[in-house]
LOLUMBA-739510 format. One line per field, with one value per residue (C-alpha): residue number from 1; chain; z, x, y. Coordinates in Angstrom, 3 decimals. Layout:
BEGIN
nr: [NUM_...]
kette: [A_...]
zz: [Z_...]
xx: [X_...]
yy: [Y_...]
This chain:
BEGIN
nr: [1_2_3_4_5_6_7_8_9_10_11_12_13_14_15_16_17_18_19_20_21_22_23_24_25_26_27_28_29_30_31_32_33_34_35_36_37_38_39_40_41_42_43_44_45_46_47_48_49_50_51_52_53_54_55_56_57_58_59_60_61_62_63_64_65_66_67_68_69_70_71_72_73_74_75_76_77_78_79_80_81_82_83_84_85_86_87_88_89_90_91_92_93_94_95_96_97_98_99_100_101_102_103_104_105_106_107_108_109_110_111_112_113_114_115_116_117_118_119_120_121_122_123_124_125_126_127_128_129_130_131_132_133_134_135_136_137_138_139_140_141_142_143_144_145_146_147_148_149_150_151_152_153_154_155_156_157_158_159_160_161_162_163_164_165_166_167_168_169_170_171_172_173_174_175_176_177_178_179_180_181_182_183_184_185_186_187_188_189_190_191_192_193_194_195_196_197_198_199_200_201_202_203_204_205_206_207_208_209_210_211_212_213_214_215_216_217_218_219_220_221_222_223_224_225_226_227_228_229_230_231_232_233_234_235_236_237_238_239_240_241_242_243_244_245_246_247_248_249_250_251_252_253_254_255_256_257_258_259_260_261_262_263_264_265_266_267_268_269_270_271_272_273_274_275_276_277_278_279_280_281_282_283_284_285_286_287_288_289_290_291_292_293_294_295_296_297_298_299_300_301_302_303_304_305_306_307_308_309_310_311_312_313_314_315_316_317_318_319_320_321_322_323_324_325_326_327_328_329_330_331_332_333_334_335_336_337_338_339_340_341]
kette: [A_A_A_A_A_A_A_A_A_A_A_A_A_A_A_A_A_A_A_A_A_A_A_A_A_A_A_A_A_A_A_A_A_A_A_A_A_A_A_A_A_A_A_A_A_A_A_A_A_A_A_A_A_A_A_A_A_A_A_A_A_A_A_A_A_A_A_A_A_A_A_A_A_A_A_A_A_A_A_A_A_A_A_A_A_A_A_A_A_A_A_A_A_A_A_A_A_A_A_A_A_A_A_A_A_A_A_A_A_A_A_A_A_A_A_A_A_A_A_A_A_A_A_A_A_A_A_A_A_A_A_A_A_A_A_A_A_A_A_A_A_A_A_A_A_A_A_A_A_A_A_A_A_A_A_A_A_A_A_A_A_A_A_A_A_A_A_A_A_A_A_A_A_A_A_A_A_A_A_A_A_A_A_A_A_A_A_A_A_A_A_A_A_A_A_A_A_A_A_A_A_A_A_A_A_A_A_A_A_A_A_A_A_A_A_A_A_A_A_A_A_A_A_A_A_A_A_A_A_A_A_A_A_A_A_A_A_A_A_A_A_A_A_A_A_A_A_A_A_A_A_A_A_A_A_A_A_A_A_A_A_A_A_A_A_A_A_A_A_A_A_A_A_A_A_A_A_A_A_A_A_A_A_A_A_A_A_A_A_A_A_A_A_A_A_A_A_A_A_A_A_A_A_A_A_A_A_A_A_A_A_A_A_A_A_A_A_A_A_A_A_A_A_A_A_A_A_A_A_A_A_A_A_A_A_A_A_A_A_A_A]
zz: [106.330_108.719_109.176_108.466_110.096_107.890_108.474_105.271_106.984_103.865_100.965_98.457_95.389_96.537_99.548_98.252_95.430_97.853_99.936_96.921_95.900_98.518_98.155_94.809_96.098_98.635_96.319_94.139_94.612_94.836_97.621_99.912_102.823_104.857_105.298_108.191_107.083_108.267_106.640_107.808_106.732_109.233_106.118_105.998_102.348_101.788_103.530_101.813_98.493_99.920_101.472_97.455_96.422_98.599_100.561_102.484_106.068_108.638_107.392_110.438_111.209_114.118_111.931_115.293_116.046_113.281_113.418_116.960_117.189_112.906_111.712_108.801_108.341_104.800_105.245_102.321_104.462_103.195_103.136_105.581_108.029_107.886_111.181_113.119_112.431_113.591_116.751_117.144_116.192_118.277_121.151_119.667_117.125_118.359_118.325_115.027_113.161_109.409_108.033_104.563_103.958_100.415_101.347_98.234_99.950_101.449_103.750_105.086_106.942_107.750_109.902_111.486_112.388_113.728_116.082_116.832_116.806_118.887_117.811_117.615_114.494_110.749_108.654_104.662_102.160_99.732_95.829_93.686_89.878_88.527_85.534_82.619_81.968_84.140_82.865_81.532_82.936_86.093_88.412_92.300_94.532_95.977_93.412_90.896_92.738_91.215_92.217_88.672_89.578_90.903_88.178_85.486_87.692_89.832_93.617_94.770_97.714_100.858_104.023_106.912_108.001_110.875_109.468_109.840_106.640_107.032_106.968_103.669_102.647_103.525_101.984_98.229_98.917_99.725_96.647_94.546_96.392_94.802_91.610_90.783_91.107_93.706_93.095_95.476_95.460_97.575_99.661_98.382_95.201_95.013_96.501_94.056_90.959_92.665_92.201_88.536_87.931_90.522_92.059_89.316_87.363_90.244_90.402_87.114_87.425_90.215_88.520_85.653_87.214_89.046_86.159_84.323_87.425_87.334_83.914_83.020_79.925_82.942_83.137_79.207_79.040_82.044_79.219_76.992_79.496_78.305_79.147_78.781_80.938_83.558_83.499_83.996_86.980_88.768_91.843_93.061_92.775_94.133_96.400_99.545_99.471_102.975_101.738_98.171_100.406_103.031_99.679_97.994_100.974_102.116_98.793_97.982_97.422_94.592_93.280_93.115_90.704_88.331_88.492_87.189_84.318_83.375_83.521_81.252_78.698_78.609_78.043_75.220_73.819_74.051_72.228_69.481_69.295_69.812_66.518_64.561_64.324_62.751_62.480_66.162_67.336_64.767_66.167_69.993_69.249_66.843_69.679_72.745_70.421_69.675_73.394_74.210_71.812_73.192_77.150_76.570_74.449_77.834_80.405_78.909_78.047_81.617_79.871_80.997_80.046_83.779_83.964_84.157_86.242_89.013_92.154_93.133_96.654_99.192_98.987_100.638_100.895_100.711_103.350_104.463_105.595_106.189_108.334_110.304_110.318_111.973_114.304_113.091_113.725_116.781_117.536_115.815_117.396_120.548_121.544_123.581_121.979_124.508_123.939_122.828_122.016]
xx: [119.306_119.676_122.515_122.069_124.651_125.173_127.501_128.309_129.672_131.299_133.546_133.680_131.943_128.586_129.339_132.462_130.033_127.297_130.168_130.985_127.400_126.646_129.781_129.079_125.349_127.072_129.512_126.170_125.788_121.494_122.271_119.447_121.052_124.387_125.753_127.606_129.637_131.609_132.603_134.386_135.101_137.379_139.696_142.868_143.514_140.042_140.367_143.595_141.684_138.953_141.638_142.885_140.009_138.884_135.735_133.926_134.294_136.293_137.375_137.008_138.131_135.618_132.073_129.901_131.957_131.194_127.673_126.721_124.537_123.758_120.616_121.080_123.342_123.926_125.031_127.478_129.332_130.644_127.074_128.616_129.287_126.113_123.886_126.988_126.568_123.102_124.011_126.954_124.937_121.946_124.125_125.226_121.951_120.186_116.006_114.936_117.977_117.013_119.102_119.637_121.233_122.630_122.804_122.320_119.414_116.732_114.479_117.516_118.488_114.875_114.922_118.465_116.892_113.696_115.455_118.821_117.514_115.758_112.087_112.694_114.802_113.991_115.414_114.672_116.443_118.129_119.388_120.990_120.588_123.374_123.722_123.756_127.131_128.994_126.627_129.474_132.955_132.135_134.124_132.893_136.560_136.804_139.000_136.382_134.045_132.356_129.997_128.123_127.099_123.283_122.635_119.703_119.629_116.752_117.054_115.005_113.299_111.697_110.903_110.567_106.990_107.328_108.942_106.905_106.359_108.611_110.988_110.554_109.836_113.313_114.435_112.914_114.593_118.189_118.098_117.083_119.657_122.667_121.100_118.465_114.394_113.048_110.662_109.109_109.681_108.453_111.838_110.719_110.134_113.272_115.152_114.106_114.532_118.300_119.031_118.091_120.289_122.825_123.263_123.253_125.543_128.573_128.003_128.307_131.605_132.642_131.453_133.704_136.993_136.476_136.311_139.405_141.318_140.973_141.361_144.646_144.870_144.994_148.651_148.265_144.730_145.046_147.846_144.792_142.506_141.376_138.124_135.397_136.834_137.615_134.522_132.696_134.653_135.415_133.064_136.291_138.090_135.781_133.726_135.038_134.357_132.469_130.119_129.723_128.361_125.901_124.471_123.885_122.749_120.117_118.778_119.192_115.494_115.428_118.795_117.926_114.968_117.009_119.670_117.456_115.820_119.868_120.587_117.151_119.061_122.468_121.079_119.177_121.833_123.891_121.879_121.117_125.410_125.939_123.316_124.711_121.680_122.217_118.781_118.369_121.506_120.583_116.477_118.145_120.305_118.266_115.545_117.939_119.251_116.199_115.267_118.775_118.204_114.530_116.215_119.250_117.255_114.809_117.924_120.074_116.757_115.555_111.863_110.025_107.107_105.458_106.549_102.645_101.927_104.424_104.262_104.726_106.717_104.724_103.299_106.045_108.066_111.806_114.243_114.776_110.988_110.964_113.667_112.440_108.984_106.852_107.504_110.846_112.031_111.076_113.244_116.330_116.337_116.073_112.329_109.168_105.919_104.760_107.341_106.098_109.219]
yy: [141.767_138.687_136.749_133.065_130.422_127.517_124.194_122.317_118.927_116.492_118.128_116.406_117.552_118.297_119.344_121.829_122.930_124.045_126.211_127.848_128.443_130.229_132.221_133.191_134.411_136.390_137.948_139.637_143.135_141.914_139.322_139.501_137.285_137.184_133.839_132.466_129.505_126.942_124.129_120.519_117.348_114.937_113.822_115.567_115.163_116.248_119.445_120.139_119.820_122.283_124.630_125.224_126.049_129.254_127.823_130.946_130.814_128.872_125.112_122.426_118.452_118.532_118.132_118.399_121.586_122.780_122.047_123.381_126.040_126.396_127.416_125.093_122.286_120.527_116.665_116.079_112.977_109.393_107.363_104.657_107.491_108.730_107.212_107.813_111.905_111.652_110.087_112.923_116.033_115.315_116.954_119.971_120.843_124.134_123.375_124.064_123.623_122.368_119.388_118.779_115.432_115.279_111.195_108.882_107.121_108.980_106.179_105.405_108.770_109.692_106.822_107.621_111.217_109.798_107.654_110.259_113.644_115.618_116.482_120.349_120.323_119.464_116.799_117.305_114.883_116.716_115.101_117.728_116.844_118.488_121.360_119.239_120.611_118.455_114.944_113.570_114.222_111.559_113.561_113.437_114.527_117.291_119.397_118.958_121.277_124.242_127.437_126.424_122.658_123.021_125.806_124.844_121.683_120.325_120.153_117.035_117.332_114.931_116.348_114.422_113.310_115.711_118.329_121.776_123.761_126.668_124.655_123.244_126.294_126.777_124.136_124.816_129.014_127.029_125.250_128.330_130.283_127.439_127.852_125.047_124.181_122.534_120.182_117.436_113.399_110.853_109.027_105.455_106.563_108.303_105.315_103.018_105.480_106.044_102.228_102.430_105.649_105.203_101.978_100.098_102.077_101.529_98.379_97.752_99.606_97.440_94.361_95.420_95.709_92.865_90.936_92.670_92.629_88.706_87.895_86.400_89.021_92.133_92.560_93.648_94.985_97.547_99.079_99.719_101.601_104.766_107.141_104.354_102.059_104.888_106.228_103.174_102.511_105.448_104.601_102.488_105.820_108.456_106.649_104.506_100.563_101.354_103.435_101.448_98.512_100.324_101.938_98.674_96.892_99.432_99.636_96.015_94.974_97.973_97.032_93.338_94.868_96.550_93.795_91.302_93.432_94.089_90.192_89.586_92.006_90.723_87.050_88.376_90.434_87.470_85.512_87.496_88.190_84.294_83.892_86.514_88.248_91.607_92.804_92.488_93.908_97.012_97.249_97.068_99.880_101.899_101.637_102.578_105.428_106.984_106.822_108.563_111.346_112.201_111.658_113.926_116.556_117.009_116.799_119.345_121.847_120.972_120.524_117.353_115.876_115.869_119.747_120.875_117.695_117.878_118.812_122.614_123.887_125.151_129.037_130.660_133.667_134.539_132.775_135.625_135.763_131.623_131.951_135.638_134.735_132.358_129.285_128.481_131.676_131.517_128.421_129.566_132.845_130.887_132.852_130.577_130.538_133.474_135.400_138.926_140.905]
């Protein structure tokens, strides 16, 4: 049974989550690997958060300490701090170390890696879609973390253009290892579905409380703020106004997209609420109901239309075997090419 060092580097949600994952895998009397972990994030109130709730392994403020000399290290930071890690851990990586960057943006960081790290280690982009348990409750801190959050999800994955096959065979084993399926996207493709589905969403939130924050009814109106208004703008509350704006910006020609198709619909809408039009208002919502209903019926089951059509992982065996076997083994266990031991 091999030992397999792993630095989760970010913990908030995702990045907690993925710590206790792999804790819960260890803790089954089947468990077929050994995990090594350390785990760091440079804010103190973060770590504090992560320190209550019984993370394996050590728990580190230095995130390139942490990361020297890991086999694997999961990227869980703050989006704005992002090209700044690459810079950092091209020192301290070990050659053919696999990244998995949990970023929101995936063209983005394959570009940082291209340009920061060295050319013996593996960059794959990483976006967990989470157990449909936890659609609703909006929560993304720290003490909202659970072992459960990748189960009967979907682990999106984008390898690097360089990146050799073992290790996204890797890659695909991790993500069954925290509980959910791989399956493969394209970065751009992913980037512009994210501004639909994520973006947009925050900065609608934003865009909200801006407008509430200004209005001269706010002193009275922030006494009536209940779940739908927190909801819609919790962004301001989980997610820094740094990394808010490097999201929006390097996704802005896919945001701008989705923008306008939103600004099409709220003119309509408005004019069909300006005319009184019942009939429309009830076809607009009859329509975006029935889509819900068929949408949350296939995200809860997991069962998708493209399920027969989409693409497979690579033939591969366990990690165990990805990561003993082969030409990345070779580089993590530090042996040359010619090396017959």
């Amino acid at each position: 049974m091999a030992t397999i060092s792993i630095a989760v580097l970010g913990l908030g949600r995702l990045g907690a989550s993925t710590a206790l994952a792999l804790k819960r895998y260890s803790q089954q009397k089947d468990a077929q690997h050994i995990f090594d972990i350390t785990c760091a994030d440079l804010r103190a109130g973060v770590r504090d958060d992560a320190q209550k709730l019984g993370l394996p392994g050590k728990l580190e403020r230095d995130v390139f300490k942490a990361a020297a000399g890991r086999d694997i290290l999961v990227l869980a930071l703050p989006y704005a701090d992002g090209e700044a890690a690459y810079r950092g851990l091209a020192d301290v990586l070990r050659p053919g170390a696999v990244v998995l960057d949990m970023s929101p943006l995936k063209q983005p960081p394959l570009a940082w890696a291209q340009k920061h790290l060295p050319p013996q280690t593996h960059l794959v982009g990483i976006t967990p879609i989470l157990n449909p348990k936890y659609l609703f409750d909006g929560l993304e801190d720290t003490a909202h973390a659970q072992a459960d959050l990748f189960d009967k999800g979907t682990m999106l994955l984008m390898p690097g253009v360089t990146c050799v096959p073992e290790a996204v065979e890797l890659a695909a084993d991790f993500a069954t290892v925290l509980g959910a399926k791989p399956h493969f996207l394209d970065p751009a493709e992913h980037d512009s579905l994210a501004a639909l589905t994520e973006g947009l969403p925050a900065l609608l939130g934003v865009a909200l409380f801006a407008i509430a924050a200004r209005s001269r009814g706010w002193p009275d109106a922030q006494r009536l703020t209940n779940p739908a208004f927190g909801r819609l703008t919790r962004p301001l509350y989980d997610t820094h106004p740094d990394d808010l704006r490097d999201d929006w910006l390097d996704n802005r020609a896919n945001l701008l997209i989705q923008l306008d198709a939103l600004l099409e619909t709220l003119r309509a809408l408005r004019g069909v609420l300006a005319a009184n039009d019942r009939p429309a208002v009830e076809a607009l919502l009859s329509e975006a109901a029935d889509a819900y209903s068929a949408w949350i019926n296939r995200r809860v089951n997991g069962r998708w239309e493209d399920d027969l059509n989409a693409p497979q992982p690579p033939p591969g065996g366990t990690m165990l075997n990805t990561l003993m076997g082969g030409f990345l083994a070779r580089r993590l266990t530090g042996r040359k090419d010619d090396d017959s031991r």
